[in-house]
C-alpha positions in Angstrom: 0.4 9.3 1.1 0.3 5.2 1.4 3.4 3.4 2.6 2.9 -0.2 2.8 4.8 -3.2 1.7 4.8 -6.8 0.9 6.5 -8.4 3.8 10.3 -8.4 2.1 13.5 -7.7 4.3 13.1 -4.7 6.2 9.9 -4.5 5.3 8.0 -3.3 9.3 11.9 -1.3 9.5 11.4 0.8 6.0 7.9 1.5 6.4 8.6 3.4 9.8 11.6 5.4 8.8 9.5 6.8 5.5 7.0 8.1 8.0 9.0 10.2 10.0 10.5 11.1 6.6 7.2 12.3 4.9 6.4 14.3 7.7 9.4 15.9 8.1 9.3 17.0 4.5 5.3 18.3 5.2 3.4 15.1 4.1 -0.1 15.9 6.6 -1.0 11.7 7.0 0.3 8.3 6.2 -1.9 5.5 5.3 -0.3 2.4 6.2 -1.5 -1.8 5.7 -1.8 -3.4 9.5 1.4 -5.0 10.0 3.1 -2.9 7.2 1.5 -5.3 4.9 -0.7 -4.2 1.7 -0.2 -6.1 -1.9 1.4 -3.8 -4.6 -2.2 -4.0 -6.0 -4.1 -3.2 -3.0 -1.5 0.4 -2.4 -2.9 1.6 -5.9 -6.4 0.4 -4.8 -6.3 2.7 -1.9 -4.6 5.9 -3.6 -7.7 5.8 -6.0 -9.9 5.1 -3.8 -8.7 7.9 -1.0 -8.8 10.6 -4.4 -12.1 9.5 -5.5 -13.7 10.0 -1.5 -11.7 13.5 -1.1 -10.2 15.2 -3.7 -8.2 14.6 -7.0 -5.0 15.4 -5.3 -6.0 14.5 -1.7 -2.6 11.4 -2.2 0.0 12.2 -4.3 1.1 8.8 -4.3 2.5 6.2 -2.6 5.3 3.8 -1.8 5.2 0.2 -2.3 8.5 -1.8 -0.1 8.9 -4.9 -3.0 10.5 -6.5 -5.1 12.7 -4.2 -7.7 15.0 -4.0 -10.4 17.4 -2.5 -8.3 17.2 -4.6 -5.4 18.7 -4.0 -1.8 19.2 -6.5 1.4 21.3 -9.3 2.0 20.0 -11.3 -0.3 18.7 -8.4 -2.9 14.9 -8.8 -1.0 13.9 -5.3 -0.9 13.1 -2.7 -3.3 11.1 0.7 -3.1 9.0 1.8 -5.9 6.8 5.2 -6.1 3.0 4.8 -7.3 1.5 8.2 -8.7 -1.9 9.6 -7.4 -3.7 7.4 -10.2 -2.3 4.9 -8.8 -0.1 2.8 -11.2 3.4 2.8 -11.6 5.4 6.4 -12.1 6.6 7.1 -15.4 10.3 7.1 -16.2 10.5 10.6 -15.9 10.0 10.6 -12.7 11.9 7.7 -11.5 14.6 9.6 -12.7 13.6 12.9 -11.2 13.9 11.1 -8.0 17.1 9.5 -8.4 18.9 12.7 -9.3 17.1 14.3 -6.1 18.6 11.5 -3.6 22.2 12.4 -5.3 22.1 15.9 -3.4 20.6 14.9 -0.4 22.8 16.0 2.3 21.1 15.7 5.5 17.1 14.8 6.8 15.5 15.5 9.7 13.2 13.3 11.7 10.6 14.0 14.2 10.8 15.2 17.5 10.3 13.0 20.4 9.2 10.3 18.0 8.0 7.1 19.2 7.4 3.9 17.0 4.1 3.8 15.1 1.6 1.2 16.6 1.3 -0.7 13.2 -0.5 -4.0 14.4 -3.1 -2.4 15.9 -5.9 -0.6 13.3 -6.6 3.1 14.1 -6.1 6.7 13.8 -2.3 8.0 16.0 -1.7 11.4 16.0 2.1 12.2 16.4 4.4 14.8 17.9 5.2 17.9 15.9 8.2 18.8 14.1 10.7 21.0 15.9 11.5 23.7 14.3 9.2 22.7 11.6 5.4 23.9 10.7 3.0 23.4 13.6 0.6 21.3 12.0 -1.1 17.9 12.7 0.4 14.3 12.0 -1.4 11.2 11.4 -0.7 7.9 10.4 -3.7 5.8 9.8 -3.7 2.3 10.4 -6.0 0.4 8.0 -6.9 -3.4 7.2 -4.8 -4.7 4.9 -7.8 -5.7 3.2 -11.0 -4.1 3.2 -10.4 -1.7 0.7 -9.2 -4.1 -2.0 -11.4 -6.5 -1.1 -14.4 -4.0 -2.1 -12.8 -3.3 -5.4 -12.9 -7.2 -6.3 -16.6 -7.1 -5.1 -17.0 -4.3 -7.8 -15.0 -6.0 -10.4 -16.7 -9.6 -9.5 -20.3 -8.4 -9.4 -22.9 -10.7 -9.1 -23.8 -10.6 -12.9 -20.0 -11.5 -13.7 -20.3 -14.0 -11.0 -23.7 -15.5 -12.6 -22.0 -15.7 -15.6 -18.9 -17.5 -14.7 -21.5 -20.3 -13.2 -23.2 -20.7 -16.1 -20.2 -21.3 -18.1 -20.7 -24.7 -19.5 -17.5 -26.6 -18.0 -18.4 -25.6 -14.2 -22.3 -25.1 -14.7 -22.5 -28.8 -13.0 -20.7 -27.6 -10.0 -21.2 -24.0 -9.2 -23.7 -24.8 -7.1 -21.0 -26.5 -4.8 -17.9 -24.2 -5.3 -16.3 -22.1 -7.3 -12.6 -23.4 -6.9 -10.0 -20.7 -7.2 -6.3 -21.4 -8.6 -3.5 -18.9 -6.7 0.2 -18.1 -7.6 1.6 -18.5 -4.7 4.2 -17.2 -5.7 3.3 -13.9 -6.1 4.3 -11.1 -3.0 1.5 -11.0 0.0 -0.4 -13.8 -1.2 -1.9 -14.3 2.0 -3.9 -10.9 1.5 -5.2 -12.3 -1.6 -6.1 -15.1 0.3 -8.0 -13.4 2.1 -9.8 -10.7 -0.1 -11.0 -14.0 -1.4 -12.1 -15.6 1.6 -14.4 -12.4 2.5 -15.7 -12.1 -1.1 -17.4 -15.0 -0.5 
């Protein structure tokens, strides 16, 4: 599973507690953005890509800390969503399936002798088992924030797509200069955009 957020309210805080969470409810390994941090964009990047180097069902899914319709925090900053194993959005369905599941929740457990993840630092942490629970392995796995996506736009932007954007008529004169690049922003974890672009270059 990928957990992994935009940088909102509670953002480093939420990512943590759905760890212990997953594993407590049998979820093998976490991937997780350095810092907590992977664009909404970049999380569906990675569920693909971690299906298409393993298996079909090798991620179930993941969840993206963002913006929402039914925003939470002070100052209605934080959201959760759930992103399937293709990646996109969930369908209604399921949104729903998962809303009537929370309404019977009547306890959790969390793991034992937990410590806080090491988010900031990339890398492979192998945490304490469950007591009471299955004896089996738990990993979170920290990852660039970057690197995957970044690869994708590489794909997307191949150099034939990038030879033809140059020889578009309008910027033909400068593309031998640079190739200037308008951003939103706006728009969550812009710096991670900033610099998937930055390396694509």
């Amino acid at each position: 599973m990928v957990v992994s957020g935009d940088g909102r309210y509670y953002n480093d805080v939420a990512t943590q507690i759905c760890i212990q969470i997953a594993f407590s409810n049998g979820v093998r390994q976490v991937y997780v953005g350095q810092h907590c941090l992977l664009s909404t964009p970049a999380v569906s990047a990675m569920i693909r890509n971690l299906n298409e180097l393993n298996d079909p069902d090798y991620c179930f899914g993941g969840i993206v800390l963002s913006a929402s319709h039914n925003p939470g925090g002070p100052t209605e900053d934080f959201g959760i969503k759930f992103n399937g194993k293709n990646g996109g959005p969930s369908l209604e369905s399921v949104t729903e399936e998962i809303f009537n599941q929370t309404k019977k929740i009547t306890q959790y457990t969390m793991l034992d002798g937990w410590t806080k993840v090491d988010t900031d630092t990339i890398g492979e942490y192998h945490m304490p088992a469950i007591a009471g629970g299955l004896d089996q392995q738990h990993i979170v796995s920290v990852v660039d924030n970057a690197d995957n996506w970044t690869e994708l736009m590489k794909k997307n932007f191949s150099a034939s797509t990038k030879s033809a954007l140059y020889s578009q008529e309008k910027i033909s004169a400068c593309a031998s200069m640079v190739c200037m690049v308008l951003l939103d922003l706006m728009q969550s974890k812009s710096s991670t955009n900033c610099l998937v672009l930055d390396r694509m270059n």
